[in-house]
C-alpha positions as CSV (number, residue, x, y, z in Angstrom):
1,X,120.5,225.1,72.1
2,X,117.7,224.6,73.9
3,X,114.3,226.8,73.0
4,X,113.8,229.6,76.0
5,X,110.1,230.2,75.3
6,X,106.5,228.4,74.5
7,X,106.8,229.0,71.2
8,X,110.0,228.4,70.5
9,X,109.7,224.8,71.8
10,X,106.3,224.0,70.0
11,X,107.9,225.2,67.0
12,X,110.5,223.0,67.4
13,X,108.3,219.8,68.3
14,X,106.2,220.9,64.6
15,X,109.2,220.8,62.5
16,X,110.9,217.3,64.5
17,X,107.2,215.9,63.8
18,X,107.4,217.4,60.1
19,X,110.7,216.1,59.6
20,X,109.9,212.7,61.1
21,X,106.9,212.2,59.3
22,X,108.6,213.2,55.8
23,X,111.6,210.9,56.8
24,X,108.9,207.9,56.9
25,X,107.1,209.0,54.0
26,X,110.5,208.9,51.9
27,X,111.7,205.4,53.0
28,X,108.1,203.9,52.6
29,X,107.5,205.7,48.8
30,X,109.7,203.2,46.9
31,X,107.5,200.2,47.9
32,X,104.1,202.0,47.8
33,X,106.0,203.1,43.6
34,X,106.8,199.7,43.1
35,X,103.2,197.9,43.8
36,X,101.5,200.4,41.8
37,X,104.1,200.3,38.8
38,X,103.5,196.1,38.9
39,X,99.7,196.5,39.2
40,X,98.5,195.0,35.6
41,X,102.0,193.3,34.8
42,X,102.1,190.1,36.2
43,X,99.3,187.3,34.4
44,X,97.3,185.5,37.3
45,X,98.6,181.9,38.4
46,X,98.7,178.9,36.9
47,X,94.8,177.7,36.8
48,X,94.2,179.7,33.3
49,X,94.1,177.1,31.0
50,X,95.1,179.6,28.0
51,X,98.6,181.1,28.4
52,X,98.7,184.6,29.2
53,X,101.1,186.8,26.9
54,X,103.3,189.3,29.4
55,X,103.2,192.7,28.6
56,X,107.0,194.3,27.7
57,X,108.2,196.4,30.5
58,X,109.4,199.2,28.5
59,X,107.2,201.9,27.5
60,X,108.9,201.8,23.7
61,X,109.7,198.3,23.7
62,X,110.1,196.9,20.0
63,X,107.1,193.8,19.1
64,X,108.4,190.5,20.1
65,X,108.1,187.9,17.5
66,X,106.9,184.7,17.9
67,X,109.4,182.5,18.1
């Protein structure tokens, strides 16, 4: 239905901007989760002369032994 007053319509254009906003917010999170969670993981590129041990990706993770 559509809004009969002033501030029934510029209610309604602050909760489609609210929801549109949150919609884009929620489909842009799990990229912007998954750069920060891989900040400090990865070792830098091949021109360190010494090899770089990885971190284990689990929080409880058991000690790897050298093989």
């Amino acid at each position: 239905m559509a809004p009969h007053t002033f501030q029934q319509a510029a209610d309604t254009r602050i909760a489609d901007t609210f929801l549109l906003v949150f919609a884009l917010i929620m489909m842009i999170a799990p990229f912007i989760i998954s750069v920060v969670a891989n900040i400090g993981r990865r070792p830098w590129p091949s021109y360190r002369r010494e090899t770089v041990e990885a971190k284990p990706r689990a929080r409880l993770a058991a000690p790897r032994i050298a093989a």
